[in-house]
C-alpha positions in Angstrom: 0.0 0.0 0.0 2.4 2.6 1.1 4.6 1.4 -2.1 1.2 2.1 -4.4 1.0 5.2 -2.7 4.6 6.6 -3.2 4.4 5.3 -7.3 0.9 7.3 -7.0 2.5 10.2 -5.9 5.2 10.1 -8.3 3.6 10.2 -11.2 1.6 13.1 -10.0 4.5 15.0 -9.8 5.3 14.0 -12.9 2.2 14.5 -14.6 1.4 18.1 -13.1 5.5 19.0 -14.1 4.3 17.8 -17.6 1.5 20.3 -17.8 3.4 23.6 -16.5 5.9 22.6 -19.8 3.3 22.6 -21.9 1.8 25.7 -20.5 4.6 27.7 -20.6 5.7 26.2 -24.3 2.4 27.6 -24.9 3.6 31.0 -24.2 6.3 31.6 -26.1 6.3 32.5 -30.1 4.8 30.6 -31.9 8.4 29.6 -33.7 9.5 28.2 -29.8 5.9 26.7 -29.0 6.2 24.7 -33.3 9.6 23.4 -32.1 8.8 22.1 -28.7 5.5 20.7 -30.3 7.5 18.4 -32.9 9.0 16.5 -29.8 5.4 15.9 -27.8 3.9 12.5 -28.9 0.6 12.1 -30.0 -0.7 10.2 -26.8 0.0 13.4 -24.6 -2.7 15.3 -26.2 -5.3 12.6 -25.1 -3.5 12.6 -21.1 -3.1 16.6 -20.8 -5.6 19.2 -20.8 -4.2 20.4 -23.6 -7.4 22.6 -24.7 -8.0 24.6 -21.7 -4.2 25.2 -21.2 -4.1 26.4 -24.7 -7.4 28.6 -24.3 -5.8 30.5 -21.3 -2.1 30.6 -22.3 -2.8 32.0 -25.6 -6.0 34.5 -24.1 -5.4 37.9 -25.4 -6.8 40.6 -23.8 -8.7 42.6 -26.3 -12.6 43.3 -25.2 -14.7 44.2 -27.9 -14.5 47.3 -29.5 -11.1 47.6 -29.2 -8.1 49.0 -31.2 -6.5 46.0 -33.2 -2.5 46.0 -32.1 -0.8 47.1 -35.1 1.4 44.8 -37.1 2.6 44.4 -40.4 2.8 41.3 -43.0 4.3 40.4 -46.0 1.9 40.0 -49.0 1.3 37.1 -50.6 3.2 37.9 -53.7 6.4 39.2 -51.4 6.9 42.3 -53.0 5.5 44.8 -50.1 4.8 44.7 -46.5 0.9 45.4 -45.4 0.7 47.2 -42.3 -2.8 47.3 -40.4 -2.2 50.6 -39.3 -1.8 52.4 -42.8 -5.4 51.3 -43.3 -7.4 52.2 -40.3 -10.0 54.4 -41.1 -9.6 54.4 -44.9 -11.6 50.7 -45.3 -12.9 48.0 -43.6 -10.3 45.3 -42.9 -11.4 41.6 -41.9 -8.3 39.5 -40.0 -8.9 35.6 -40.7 -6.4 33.5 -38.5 -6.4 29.9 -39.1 -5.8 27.2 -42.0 -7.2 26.6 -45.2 -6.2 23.1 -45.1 
């Protein structure tokens, strides 16, 4: 029992050490969060709470109505560089952030 116990207890620690690395990969660019992605095996996204860690780590803190941070992307051709702030107030602009795949 108190064998059980100690294993128990172990693989808590382990397990809860597990989820503060993924939390705080979770906070870091995304170029740092892809990398230490590539070495997490598949199974850990069925054992950690890998969608409400995401959710909060990655929470921005925008309410509606607010100013969009600025920032400025390459088109898709790579000739210029599209800044959001050289069109506010000239036209509508719509941000889309995901995959098309």
């Amino acid at each position: 029992m108190r064998r059980l116990l100690k294993i128990t207890g172990i693989l808590a620690v382990v397990y809860i050490l597990l989820v503060i690395g993924l939390y705080s990969a979770m906070r870091q660019p995304p170029e740092v969060f892809g990398w230490a992605m590539r070495h997490v095996p598949k199974v850990a996204f069925f054992l950690l709470p890998f969608e409400p860690l995401w959710l909060h780590a990655r929470a921005g803190h925008l309410k509606l109505g607010d100013i969009a941070p600025d920032f400025s992307l390459h088109t898709v051709d790579k000739k210029s560089v599209a800044q959001l702030s050289s069109l506010r107030g000239e036209k509508p602009v719509v941000l889309v952030f995901g995959s098309y795949t």
